[in-house]
N, C-alpha and C positions, 0 to 999 in steps of 0.2 A: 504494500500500500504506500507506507514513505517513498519507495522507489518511483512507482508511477507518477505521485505529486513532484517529484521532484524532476522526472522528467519532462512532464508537463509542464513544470514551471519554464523551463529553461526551452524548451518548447517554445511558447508564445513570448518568452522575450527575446530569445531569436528571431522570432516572428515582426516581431515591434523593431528592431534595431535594421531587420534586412529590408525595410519597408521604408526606412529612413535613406538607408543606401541607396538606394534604387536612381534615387534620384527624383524618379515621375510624382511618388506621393509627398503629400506636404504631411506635416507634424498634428499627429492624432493624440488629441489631449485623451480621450477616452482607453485608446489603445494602450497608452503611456501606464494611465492609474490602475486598469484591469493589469498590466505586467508587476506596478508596483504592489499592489495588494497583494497577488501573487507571490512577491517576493518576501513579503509579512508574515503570508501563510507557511511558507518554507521555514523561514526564520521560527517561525512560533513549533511548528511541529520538530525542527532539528534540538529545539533546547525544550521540547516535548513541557510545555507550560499548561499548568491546568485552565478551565475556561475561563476562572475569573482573573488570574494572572496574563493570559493571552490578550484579553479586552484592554487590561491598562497599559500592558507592552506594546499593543498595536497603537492605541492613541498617543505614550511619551514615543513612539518610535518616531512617529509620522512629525510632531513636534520637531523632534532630533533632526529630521533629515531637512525639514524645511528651515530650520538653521544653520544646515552645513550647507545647503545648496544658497542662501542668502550672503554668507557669509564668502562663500568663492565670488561671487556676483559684485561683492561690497569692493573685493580687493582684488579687480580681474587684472589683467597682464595685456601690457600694450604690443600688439602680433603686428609683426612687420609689413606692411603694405606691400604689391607687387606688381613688378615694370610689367613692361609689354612685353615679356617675351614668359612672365608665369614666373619669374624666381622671383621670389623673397627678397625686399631691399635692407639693405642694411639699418639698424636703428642707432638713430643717435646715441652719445654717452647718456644725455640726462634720459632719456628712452631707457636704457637699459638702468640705470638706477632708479628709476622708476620702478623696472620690473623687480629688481632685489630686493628691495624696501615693502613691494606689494605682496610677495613670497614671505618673509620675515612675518608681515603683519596677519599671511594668510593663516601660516603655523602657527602664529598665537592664537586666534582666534579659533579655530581649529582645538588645540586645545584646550583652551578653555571650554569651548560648548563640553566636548569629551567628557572633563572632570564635571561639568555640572549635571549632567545624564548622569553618569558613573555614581555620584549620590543619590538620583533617583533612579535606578537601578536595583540599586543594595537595598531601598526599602521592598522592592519583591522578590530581587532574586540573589542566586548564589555568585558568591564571586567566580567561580568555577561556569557557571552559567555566562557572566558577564562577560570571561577569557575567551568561551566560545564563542559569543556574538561577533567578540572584536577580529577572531579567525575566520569566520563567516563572510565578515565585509571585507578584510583582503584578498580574500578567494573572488568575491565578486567584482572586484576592481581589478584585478589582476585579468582575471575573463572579459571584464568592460575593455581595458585598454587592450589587451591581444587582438579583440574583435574591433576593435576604430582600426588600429591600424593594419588589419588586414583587408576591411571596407577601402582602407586609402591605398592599398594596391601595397603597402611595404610593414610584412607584420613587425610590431613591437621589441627587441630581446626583455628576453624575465631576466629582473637582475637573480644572480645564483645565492643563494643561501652563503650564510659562512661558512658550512660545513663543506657544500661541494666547492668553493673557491681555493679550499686547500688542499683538496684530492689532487695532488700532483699534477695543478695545470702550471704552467709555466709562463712571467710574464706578469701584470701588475700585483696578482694577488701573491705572488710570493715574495714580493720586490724586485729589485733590481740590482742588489745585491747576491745574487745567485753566485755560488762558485762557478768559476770562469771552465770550462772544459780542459782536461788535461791532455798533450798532446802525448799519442800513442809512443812510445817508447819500443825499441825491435827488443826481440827474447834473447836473454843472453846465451852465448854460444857457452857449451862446456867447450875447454880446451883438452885434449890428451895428455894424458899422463906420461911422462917420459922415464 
């Protein structure tokens, strides 16, 4: 049963995002909130919340998300205009201090909402419960940005965990201090005995 819901969920927000793509359709407020609800429903049934817990999850969610999404909006980032030939023009210095400053102010704000949910959280649920939410929503961001940027013809890289960055790959995550390679040495010859 969780299977097919969650199928399903991902399902019709597939549905919603490739519909965006397309091009041809414009922007379905309806299609949007049925995905979103949707994603409530998943959420609710993953951290398995009784009915009267699910009600007040669902309403502090909807809160939460309309302050994260308010909040990117308050402090968006100035995207580079582009010439006649479709590239990207370069931005000004104060352009781009701009953009740092708006970054900066994003992640405080950002946190903040976070910690003040994160208190109303704890009045129904488990911290343990609250740790899952928060893996919840980078699973779904991490799916959100794969899927834009395969929509835009060039997918995404997942940055690697710390764990596999130091599975013997070689190159930034090990530094650049690497020992230098030793040059082969010939095998020594025994000499005879005289």
């Amino acid at each position: 049963m969780k299977a097919r819901l969650i199928a399903l969920s991902a399902l019709l927000l597939c549905m919603a995002t490739t519909s965006l793509a397309d091009g041809k359709k414009k922007w379905n407020p309806e299609r949007f909130e049925k995905a979103r609800a949707m994603q409530v429903d998943r959420i609710v049934n993953e951290l398995e919340l009784s009915d009267a817990n699910a009600e007040r999850f669902t309403a502090l969610y909807g809160q939460y998300t309309a302050e994260m999404h308010e909040a990117a909006r308050k402090h968006a980032r100035i995207h580079p205009e582009k010439d006649e030939s479709g590239k990207p023009k370069r931005l000004s210095d104060e352009q781009i201090k701009h953009n740092i400053e708006a970054q900066f102010a994003l992640s405080q704000a950002t946190l903040d909402i976070r910690r003040k949910y994160y208190k109303e959280y704890l009045k129904f649920l488990t911290p343990r419960q609250i740790e899952h939410l928060s893996r919840i929503e980078k699973k779904q961001a991490e799916k959100f940005h794969k899927s834009f940027g395969q929509r835009k013809g060039q997918a995404r890289p997942v940055k690697p965990t710390a764990h596999q960055a130091f599975q013997g790959r070689p190159g930034r995550f090990q530094g650049h201090r690497a020992a230098a390679p030793q040059p082969v040495q010939a095998a020594p010859t025994e000499e005879k005995a005289q």
